[in-house]
ZAMARGU-4260 file (C-alpha; in steps of 0.2 Angstrom, whole numbers, plus 5000, padded with zeros to 4 digits):
<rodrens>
0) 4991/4776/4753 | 5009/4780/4749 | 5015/4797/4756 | 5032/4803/4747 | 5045/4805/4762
5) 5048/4823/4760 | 5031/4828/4762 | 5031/4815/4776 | 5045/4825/4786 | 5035/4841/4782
10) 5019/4834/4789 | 5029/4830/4806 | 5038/4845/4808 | 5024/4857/4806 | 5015/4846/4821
15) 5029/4844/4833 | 5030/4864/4827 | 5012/4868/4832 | 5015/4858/4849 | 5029/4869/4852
20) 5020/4887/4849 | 5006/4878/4858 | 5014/4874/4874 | 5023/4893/4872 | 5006/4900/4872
25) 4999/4891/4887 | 5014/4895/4897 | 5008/4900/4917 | 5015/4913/4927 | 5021/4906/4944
30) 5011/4905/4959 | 5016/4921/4969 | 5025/4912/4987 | 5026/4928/4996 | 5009/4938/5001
35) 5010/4956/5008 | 4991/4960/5015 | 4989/4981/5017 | 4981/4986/5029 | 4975/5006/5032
40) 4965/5020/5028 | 4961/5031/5013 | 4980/5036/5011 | 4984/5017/5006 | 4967/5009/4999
45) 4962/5005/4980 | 4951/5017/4972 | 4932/5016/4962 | 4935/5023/4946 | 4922/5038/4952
50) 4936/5044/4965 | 4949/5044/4950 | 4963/5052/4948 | 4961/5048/4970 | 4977/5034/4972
55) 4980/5026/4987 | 5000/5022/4987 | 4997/5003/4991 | 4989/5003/4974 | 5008/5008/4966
60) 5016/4994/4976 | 5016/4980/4963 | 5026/4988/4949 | 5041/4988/4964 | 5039/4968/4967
65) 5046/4955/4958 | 5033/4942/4951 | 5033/4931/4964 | 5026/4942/4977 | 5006/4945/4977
70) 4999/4960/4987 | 4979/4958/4997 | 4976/4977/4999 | 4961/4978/5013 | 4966/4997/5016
75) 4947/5008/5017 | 4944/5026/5013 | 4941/5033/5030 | 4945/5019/5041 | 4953/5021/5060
80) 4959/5008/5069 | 4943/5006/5078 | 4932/5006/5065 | 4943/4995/5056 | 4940/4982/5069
85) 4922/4986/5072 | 4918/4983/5056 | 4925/4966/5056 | 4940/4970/5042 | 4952/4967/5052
90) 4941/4950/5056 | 4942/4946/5037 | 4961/4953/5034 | 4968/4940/5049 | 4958/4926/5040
95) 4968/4927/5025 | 4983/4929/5032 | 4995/4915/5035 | 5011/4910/5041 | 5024/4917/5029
100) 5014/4931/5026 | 5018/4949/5030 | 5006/4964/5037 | 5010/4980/5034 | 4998/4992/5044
105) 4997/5012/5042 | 4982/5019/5051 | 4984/5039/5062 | 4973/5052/5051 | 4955/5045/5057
110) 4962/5040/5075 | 4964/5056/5077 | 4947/5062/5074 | 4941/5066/5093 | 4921/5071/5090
115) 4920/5054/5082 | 4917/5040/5093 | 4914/5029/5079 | 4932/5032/5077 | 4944/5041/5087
120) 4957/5031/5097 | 4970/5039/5105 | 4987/5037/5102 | 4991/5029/5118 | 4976/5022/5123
125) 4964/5015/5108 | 4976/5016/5094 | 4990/5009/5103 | 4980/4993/5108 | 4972/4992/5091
130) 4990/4992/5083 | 4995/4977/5099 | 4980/4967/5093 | 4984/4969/5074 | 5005/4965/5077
135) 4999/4949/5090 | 4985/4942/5081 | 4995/4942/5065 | 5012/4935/5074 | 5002/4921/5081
140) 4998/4916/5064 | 5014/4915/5059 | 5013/4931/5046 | 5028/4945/5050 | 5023/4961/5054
145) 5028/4980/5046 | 5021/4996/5058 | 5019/5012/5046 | 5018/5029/5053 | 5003/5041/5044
150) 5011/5049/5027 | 5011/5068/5029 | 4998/5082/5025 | 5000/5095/5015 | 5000/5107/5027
155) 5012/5122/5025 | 5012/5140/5033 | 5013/5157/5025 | 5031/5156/5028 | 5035/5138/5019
160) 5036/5128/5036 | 5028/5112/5033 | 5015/5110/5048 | 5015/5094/5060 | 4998/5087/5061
165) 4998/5071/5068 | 5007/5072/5085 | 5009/5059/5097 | 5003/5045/5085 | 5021/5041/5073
170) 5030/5040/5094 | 5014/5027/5098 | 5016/5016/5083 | 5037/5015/5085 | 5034/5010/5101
175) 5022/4996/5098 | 5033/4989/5085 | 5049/4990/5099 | 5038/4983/5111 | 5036/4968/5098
180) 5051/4967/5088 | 5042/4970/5071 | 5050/4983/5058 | 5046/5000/5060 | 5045/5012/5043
185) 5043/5031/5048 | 5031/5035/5032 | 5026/5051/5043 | 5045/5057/5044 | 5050/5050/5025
190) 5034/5059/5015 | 5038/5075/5027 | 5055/5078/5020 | 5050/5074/5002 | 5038/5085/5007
195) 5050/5099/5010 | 5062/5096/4994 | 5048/5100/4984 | 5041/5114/4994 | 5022/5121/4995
200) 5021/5124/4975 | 5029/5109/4967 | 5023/5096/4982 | 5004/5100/4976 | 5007/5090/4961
205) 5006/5075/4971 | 4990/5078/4979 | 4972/5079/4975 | 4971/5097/4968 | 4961/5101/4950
210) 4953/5115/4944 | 4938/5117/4940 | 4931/5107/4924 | 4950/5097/4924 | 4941/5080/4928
215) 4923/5073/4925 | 4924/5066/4943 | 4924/5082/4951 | 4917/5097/4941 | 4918/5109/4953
220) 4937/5105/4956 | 4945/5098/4974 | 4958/5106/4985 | 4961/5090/4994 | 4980/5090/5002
225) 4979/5074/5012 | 4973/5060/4996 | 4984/5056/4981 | 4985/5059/4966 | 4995/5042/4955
230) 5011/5051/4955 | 5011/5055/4973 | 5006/5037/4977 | 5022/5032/4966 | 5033/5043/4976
235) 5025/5039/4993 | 5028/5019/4988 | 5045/5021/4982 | 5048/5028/5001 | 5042/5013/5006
240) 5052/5003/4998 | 5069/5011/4998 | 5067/5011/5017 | 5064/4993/5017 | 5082/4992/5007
245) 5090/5004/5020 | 5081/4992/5033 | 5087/4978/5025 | 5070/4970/5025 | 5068/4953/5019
250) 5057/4958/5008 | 5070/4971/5000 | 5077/4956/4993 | 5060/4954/4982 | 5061/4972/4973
255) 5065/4973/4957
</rodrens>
């Protein structure tokens, strides 16, 4: 059959055209080469849609990361070093870890729990060791290490002096990381004057605090001044990650 040439050209065009818009379509995201795996309690752990508008700031760590970074978050609601371990999380956290790879571990507000043997641990007995086995176990794996103090309750007096709550633990992690050599970020000391800037009225916004019939989730409203709410959990990871600049953390190189 005898195909005029213009039509001919057309005909080739619109295939090599196709294969283009084809091969645009198809395009894959590269493989993320550096893994952050989060470990910690409630303060830092992903959310069921039923505990919604509840954010653990480990959930609004992505947005901060350039593409090629992917983050594990094995953080639990209510979890303490101990029990964090005894349930074998940390077993199934070291597993997928690898060299390369960095830990970042924020445990304190279950440790401190005294009438709870599941999980009490005190700051330099149990906790401290817990934290020694984490940063080891991790190091021997080749995966670097990143020692969080507890974020900050919401804790104010009358008088609109923000309360200490967590005592010796922040001193016990900063000197397991010394003891190390790993990065130490004072998430206790960073949240507390972020804390104090916005002062006992403006800083509730952050937290876990609706009124009655505001959210299907909790009808009856919540008080709740240690969880967050998304916009808390932004702010709390921005902390994070402008100390890491301050630090300069490797891993500051990877922000966006």
């Amino acid at each position: 059959m005898h195909v005029e040439m213009p039509f001919l050209k057309l005909f080739i065009f619109s295939i090599v055209g196709l294969l283009l818009c084809s091969c645009e379509s198809t395009k894959v995201t590269p493989l993320a080469s550096t893994k952050i795996v989060l470990i910690g309690d409630s303060t830092m752990a992903e959310k069921l849609e039923s505990k919604r508008p509840e954010t653990g700031w480990g959930e609004a760590l992505s947005p901060l990361f350039d593409d090629t970074v992917a983050i594990s978050n094995h953080a639990v609601n209510g979890r303490s070093t101990k029990s964090f371990i005894d349930e074998g999380r940390w077993d199934a956290a070291l597993a997928e870890l690898m060299a390369g790879d960095i830990l970042v571990v924020e445990f304190g507000h279950n440790d401190q729990k005294s009438r709870d043997a599941k999980r009490f641990a005190a700051p330099w007995e149990g906790y401290s060791e817990n934290l020694r086995r984490f940063t080891g176990e991790a190091q021997a794996k080749g995966a670097d290490v990143i020692l969080l103090s507890s974020i900050c309750r919401r804790k104010f007096e009358e008088n609109g002096t923000l309360l200490d709550t967590h005592g010796e633990y922040p001193a016990a992690v900063k000197a397991v990381a010394l003891e190390f050599g790993v990065a130490f970020v004072d998430m206790e000391a960073l949240s507390r004057e972020l804390l104090v800037e916005l002062g006992p009225e403006r800083s509730a916004a952050l937290f876990l605090h609706l009124a009655p019939g505001e959210n299907a989730n909790y009808p009856e409203g919540k008080s709740d001044d240690t969880h967050l709410k998304p916009e808390g959990a932004r702010l709390h990871a921005e902390l994070f990650v402008e100390e890491l600049r301050r630090i300069r953390h490797p891993l500051s190189k990877l922000l966006r």
